[in-house]
N, C-alpha and C positions, 0 to 999 in steps of 0.2 A: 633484237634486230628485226626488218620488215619479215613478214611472213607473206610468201606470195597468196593471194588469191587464186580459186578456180578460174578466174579469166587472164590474170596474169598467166598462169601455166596455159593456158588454151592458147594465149599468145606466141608465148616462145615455142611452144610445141611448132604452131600451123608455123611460126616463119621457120624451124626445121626443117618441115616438112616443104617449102616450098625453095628454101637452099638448094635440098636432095635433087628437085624437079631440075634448076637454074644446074648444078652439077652436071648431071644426067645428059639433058639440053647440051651443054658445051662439048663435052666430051663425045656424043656423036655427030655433031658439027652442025645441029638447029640454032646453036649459038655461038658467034665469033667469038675473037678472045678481046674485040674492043666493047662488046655488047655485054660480056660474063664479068669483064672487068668491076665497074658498077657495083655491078651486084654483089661478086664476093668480098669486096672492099667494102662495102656497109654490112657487113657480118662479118669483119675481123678477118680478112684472109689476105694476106699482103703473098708478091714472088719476091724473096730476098737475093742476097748473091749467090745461096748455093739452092737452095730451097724456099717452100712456103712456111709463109711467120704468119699463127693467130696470135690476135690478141683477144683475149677474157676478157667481159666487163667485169669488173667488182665495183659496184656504187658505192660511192665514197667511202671507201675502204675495208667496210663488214663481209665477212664470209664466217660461215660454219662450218665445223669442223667433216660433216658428209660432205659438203662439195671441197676442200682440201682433199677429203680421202678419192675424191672423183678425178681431181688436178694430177695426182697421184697416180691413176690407173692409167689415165692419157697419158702421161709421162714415160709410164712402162710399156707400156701395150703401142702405144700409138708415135713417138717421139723417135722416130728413128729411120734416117731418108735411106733412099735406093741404097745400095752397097759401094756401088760405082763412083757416083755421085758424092757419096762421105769419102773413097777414097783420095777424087778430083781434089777436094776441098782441104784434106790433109797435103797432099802435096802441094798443092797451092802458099797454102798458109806454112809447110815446112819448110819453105823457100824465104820463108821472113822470118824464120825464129820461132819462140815460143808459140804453140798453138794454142786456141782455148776454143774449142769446137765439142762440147760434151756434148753425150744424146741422153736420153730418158731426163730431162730435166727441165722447169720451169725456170721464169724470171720474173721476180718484182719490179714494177717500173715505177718513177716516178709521178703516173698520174694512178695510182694504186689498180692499176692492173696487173694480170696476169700474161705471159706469151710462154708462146711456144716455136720452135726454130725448125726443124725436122719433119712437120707431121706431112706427109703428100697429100697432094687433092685429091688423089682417090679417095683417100679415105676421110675426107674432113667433112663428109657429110654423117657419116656414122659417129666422129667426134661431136660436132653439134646434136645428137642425137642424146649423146651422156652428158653432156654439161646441159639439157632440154629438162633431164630427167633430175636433176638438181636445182634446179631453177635459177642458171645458167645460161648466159650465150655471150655472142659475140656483135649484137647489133648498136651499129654507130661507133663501133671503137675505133674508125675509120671514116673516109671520105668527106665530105664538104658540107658536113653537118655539124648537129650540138653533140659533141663530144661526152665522155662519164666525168658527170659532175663529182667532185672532190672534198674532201672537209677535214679538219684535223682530227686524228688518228685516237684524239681522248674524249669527242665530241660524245656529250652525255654524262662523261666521269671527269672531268676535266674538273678543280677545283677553281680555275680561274674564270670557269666562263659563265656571260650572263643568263642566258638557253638555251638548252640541247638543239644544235643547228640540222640534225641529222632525217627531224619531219620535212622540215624545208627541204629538206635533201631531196627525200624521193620524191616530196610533190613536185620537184622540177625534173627527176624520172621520168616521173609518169608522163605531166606535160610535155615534156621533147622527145620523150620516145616514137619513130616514125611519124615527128610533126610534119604536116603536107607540107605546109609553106614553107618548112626551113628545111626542108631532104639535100637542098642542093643550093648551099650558102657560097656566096663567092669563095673562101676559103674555110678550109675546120674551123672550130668554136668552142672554146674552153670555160665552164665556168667553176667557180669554188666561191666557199662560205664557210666562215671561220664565225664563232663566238666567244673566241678566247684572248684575254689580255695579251699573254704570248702568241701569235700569229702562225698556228704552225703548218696552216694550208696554202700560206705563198700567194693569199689573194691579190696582190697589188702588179702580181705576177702574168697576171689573169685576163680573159679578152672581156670577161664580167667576172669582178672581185664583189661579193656581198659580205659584210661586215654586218653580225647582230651588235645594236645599240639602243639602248632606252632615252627616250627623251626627259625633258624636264617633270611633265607627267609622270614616267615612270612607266610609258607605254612601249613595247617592242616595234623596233622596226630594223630596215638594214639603212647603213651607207653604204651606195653603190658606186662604184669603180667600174669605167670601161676602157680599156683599148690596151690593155696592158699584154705586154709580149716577147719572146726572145728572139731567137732566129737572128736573120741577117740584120733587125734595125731593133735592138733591146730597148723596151719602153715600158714606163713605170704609168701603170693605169690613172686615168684622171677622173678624180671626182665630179660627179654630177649631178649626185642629189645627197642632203647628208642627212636627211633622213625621210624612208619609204613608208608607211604603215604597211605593217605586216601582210595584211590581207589583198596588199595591193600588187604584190609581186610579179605575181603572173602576167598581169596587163600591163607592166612597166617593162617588163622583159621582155613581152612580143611588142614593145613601140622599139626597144632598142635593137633585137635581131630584124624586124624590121626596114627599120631606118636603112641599116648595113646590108640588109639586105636590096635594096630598091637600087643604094648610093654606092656600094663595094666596086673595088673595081675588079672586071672578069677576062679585062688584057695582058694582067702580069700577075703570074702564081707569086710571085717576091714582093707585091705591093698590095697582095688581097687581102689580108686580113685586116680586122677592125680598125686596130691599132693606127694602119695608114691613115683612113678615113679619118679616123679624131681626132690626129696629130696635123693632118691637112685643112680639115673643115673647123677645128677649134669649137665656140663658144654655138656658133651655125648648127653642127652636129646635135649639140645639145639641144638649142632650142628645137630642132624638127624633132628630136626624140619625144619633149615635152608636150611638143602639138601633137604629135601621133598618139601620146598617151592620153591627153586631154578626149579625142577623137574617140577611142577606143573606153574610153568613161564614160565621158556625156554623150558621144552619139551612138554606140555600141551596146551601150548599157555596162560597159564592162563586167562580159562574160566570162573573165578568169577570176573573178574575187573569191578569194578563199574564204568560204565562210568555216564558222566557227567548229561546225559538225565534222565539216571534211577535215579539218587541221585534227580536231577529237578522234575522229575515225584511222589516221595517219599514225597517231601520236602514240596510239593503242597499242604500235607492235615495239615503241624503245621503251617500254619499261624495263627496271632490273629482273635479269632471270630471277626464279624461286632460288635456285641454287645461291648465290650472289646475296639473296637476303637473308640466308644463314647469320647469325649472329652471334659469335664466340662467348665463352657463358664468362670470360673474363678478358678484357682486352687491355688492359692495363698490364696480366701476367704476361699476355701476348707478345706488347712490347718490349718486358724483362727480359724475356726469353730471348727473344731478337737480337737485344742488346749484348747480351751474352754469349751466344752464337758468335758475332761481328768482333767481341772483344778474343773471342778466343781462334778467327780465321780471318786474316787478313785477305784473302783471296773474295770469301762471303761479305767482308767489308763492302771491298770494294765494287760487286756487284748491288751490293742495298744501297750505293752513293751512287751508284754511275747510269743502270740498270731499270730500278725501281721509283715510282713516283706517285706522291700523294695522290687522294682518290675520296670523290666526296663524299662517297659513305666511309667512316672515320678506319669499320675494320676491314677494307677493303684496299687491294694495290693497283697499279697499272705496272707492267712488267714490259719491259722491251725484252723481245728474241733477235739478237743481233748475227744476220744474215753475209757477217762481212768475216773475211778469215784468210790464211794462207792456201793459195791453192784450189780458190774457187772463186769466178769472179761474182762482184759486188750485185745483192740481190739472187743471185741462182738458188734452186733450191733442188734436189734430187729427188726421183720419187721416193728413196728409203726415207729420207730426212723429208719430204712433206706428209709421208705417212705416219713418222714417229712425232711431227709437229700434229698431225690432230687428234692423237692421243694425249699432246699434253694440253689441247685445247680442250678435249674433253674431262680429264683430271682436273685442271686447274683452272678455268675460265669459262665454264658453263658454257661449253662448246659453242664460243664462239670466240673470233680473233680479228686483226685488224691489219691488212695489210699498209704500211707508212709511203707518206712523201720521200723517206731518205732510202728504200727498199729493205725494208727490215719489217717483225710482225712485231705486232702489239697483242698482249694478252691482258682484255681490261676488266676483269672480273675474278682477280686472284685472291683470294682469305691470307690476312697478313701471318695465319701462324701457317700457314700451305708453302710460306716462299722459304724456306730450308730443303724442303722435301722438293718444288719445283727448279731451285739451285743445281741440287747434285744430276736431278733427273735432266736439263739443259745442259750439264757440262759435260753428259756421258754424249751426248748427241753432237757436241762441240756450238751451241747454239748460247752457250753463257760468256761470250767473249764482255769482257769490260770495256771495247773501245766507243762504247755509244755517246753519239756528238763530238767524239773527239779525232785525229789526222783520219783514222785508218778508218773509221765509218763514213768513206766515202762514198759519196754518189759518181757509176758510171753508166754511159750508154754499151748497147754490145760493139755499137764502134765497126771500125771493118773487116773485122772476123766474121761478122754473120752480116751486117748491114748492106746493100749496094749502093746506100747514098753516102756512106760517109766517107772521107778523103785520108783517114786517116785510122787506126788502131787506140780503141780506148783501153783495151783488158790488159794487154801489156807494160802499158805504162801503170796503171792501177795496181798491178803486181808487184813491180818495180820498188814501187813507193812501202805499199803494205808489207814487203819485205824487208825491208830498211829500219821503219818503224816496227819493232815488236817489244819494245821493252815497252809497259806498262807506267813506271817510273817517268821516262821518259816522256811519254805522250799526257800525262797528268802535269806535266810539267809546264808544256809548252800551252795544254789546256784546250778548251773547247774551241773547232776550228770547222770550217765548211769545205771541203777538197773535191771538187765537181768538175766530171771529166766528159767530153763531150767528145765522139769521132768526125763532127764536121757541124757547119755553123747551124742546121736544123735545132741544136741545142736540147736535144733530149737527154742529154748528160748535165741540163741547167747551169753548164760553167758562167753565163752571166753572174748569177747569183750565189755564185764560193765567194767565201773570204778568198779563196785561191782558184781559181779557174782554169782551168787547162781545154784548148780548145785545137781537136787536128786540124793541120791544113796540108793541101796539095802544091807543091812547088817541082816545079822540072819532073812531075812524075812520083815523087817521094814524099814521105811522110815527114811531115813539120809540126810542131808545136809552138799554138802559141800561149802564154801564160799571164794571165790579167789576178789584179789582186783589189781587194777593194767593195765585192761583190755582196747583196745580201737580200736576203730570198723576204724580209723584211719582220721577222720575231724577234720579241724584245732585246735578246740580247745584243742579237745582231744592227738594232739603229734600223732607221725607215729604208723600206727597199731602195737597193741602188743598185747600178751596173758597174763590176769590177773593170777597171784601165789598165790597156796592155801595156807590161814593160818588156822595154827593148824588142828587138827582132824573133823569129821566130826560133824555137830550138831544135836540133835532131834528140833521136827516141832515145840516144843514148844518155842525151845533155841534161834533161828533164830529171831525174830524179835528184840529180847534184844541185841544179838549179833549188829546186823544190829546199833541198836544203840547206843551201847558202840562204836563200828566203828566211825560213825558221832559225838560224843560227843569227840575223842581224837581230831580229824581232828579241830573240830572247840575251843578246846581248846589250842592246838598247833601249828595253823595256824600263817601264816604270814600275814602282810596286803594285802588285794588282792589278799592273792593264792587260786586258786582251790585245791579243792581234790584232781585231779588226780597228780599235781603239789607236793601237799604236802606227796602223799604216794612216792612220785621218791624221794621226800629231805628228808624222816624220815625213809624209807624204813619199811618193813613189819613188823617187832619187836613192837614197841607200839601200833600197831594197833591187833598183836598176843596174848599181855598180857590184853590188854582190852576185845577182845572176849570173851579169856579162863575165864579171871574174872566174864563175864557176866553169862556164863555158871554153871560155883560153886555156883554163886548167887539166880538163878534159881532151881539149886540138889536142894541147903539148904530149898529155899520156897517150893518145891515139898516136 
């Protein structure tokens, strides 16, 4: 993974140290709270409904196992609001039911960062202080800037992909981190970069989706995708160029932040992002990106060309760990062994089917640590459980890991006769669950337990559900599925793109559900990204899990040999899937 430089760390240090200042400043009143706002927002410091939420960057997903043990201490140490203030928010939420308000505890999100819900402003300058000293922060995980670029979670060990996407990564890092011109973009700015046949960073999803591809040559470049997005208007990114030279990236991406930035519009938060702009301006949009990039080539000299040294110089920190290029003195025994092991524990089975994935060095694995369970919602992680996870990052993955798009970690540098040993050690932690990619590894947002924008509660319904499903049998049965839950249309629960979506809304004051099926984040299995279609009206908190399974009971009563879901709802269309719901619903009036 990257190794920061002395001026990287000089970086994150002095913007610490000028947080501290901007802290300081507000707190004895040389700065407003519309003035400090700004500021702490572009270093990850949001006021939620009970308290303040950072967010962590993680670049495109790598972290090592010292800053988990760092995530860890802020968790303990720092994770934990006024007294008062935790009891306001229990009562509060004890008036609705099930509570999920834990403290000492982190969250995986779906753009593979880290948050934290609890920590006061007093002390968040002292927190930037320890994730400083890790080579850690929280700049740009916020505000109306380029956001932390993203990348699939195997990117490097991926067998499918055509090049490690993850230099490209940081050199768009480096380039947007505190870029002048883009600090203050009509609205935030998302991009990802995928090089795998299976798509599993959701680039179509994306306000710029890059796609590595070779041409006829044989030479790398990307196809670039813009304007894609969820929220109030879900839109599947439009292609623009279908294929970039490599070295051209940078100058093609400040014509396209650019453009949107000149042309965005800055009179309505709901119509600012990219997306509006290239769904409104069309073929227009393109062409001025192309003239800007032309400008920035021939008249500019185009000063972002990556030459070959810098990519070499970039490229130098993803090689394989020493650890990692261990070599088993028999890998063929290895497998035996394996195979043995699996015949004689069905449980070990089915974690080396569900669990574990090819890896292009032949005696090497990729391991998912499934972050999803009863009793904790989707993505959290504890500090006991984020301390006992970098210890197995360090045992077993050459202490490093991978935070996922679906809030789970990746462990990509496991020795295939290690995964016995890495097995039992996972299930004493309860981190070896089998539900990966299937109902119960759902993506949730925190919803309006901890949120003030969402309209609705995601952790109880996601409970609901994961409690319903626990037979193992069962959910292999109905097979790999996408269950994305959102507490209000901002879509950080990505219910656009479930096969099943679940999205709160606010009516008369109360919580509603509505439920779209159809949806797909756009990886091979799942068919080119699409936005799932709402069926029927919306449901209460209680109707939703019946629904959810009258849903799964048509599916696998009307299925064909072999089809997926998402397969079966494109050949049945929404209709029986519409009269099941509604049915479940009447079903439920009559028991109420």
């Amino acid at each position: 993974m990257y190794q920061y430089t002395e001026f990287d760390r000089q970086f994150v240090r002095a913007r610490a140290d000028q947080y501290r200042d901007q802290l300081e400043r507000w707190t004895d009143g040389r700065l407003s709270e519309d003035e400090f706002r700004p500021l702490r927002l572009q270093n990850g410091w949001y006021v939620q409904r009970y308290a303040p939420m950072l967010r962590v960057a993680v670049p495109y997903g790598e972290i090592a196992s010292r800053q988990i043990r760092m995530l860890a201490r802020i968790a303990r140490e720092y994770d934990q609001p006024e007294a008062d203030i935790y009891q306001q928010a229990l009562a509060t939420q004890g008036a609705m039911g099930t509570t999920y308000l834990p403290t000492h505890y982190a969250h995986f999100t779906t753009r593979t960062n880290v948050q934290f819900n609890w920590i006061p402003l007093s002390k968040s300058a002292d927190v930037m202080d320890l994730l400083a000293s890790v080579d850690m922060h929280g700049i740009q995980t916020s505000g109306n800037c380029i956001r932390n670029t993203t990348t699939d979670e195997r990117a490097g060990v991926a067998v499918d992909e055509i090049a490690d996407p993850r230099p490209y990564a940081e050199i768009m890092r480096q380039w947007t981190t505190l870029h002048p011109e883009f600090a203050f973009l009509p609205r935030k700015f998302k991009i990802a970069v995928s090089a795998s046949k299976e798509d599993r960073a959701a680039t179509s999803w994306h306000d710029v989706g890059l796609y590595l591809v070779k041409n006829e040559a044989g030479e790398i470049g990307f196809k670039v995708q813009v304007g894609g997005g969820m929220g109030r208007t879900p839109v599947i990114g439009t292609v623009i160029r279908e294929f970039l030279p490599w070295q051209q990236l940078m100058n093609y991406l400040e014509a396209v932040v650019r453009v949107y930035n000149r042309y965005g519009r800055r009179d309505n938060k709901y119509k600012a992002r990219i997306k509006i702009l290239v769904k409104a301006e069309g073929q227009k949009y393109i062409d001025d990106v192309e003239e800007e990039f032309r400008q920035i080539v021939e008249v500019d000299g185009g000063p972002h060309f990556i030459t070959q040294a810098e990519f070499d110089r970039v490229a130098a920190s993803f090689v394989p760990p020493a650890l990692a290029r261990r070599q088993p003195a028999d890998l063929a025994a290895v497998e035996a062994t394996l195979r043995r092991e699996a015949a004689a524990s069905a449980p070990f089975a089915r974690w080396l089917s569900r669990n574990v994935a090819p890896h292009k060095q032949p005696h090497l694995r990729i391991v998912t640590l499934s972050f999803k369970r009863v009793g904790q919602a989707p993505g959290d992680a504890s500090a006991d459980q984020l301390d006992a996870l970098a210890d197995l990052v360090d045992r077993f993955s050459a202490g490093e890991a991978r935070v996922t798009h679906d809030q789970n970690v990746v462990l990509p540098w496991v020795h295939a006769e290690d995964l016995p040993a890495l097995w039992n050690a996972a299930r004493e932690l309860g981190l070896a669950s089998t539900n990966v990619h299937l109902l119960t590894d759902m993506i949730a947002c925190p919803g309006g337990d901890l949120c003030a924008l969402a309209n609705a509660r995601s952790l109880p319904i996601a409970a609901a559900i994961t409690e319903r499903y626990q037979d193992l049998d069962e959910l292999d049965d109905i097979g790999e599925i996408d269950l994305h839950i959102s507490g209000c249309i901002n879509s950080c629960g990505h219910h656009h793109s479930g096969h099943i979506g679940i999205l709160g809304v606010d009516k008369d004051g109360k919580e509603w559900y509505q439920v779209t099926l159809g949806g797909s984040d756009g990886s091979v299995p799942s068919g080119p990204a699409v936005a799932g279609k709402v069926i029927g009206p919306s449901f209460s908190a209680a109707e939703v899990p019946d629904v959810i399974e009258a849903v799964l009971t048509t599916y696998r009563d009307q299925r064909e040999a072999g089809e997926t879901f998402q397969n079966a709802v494109r050949r049945l269309g929404l209709d029986p899937f519409k009269a099941a719901a509604n049915a479940a619903r009447i079903k439920v009036e009559e028991v109420a």
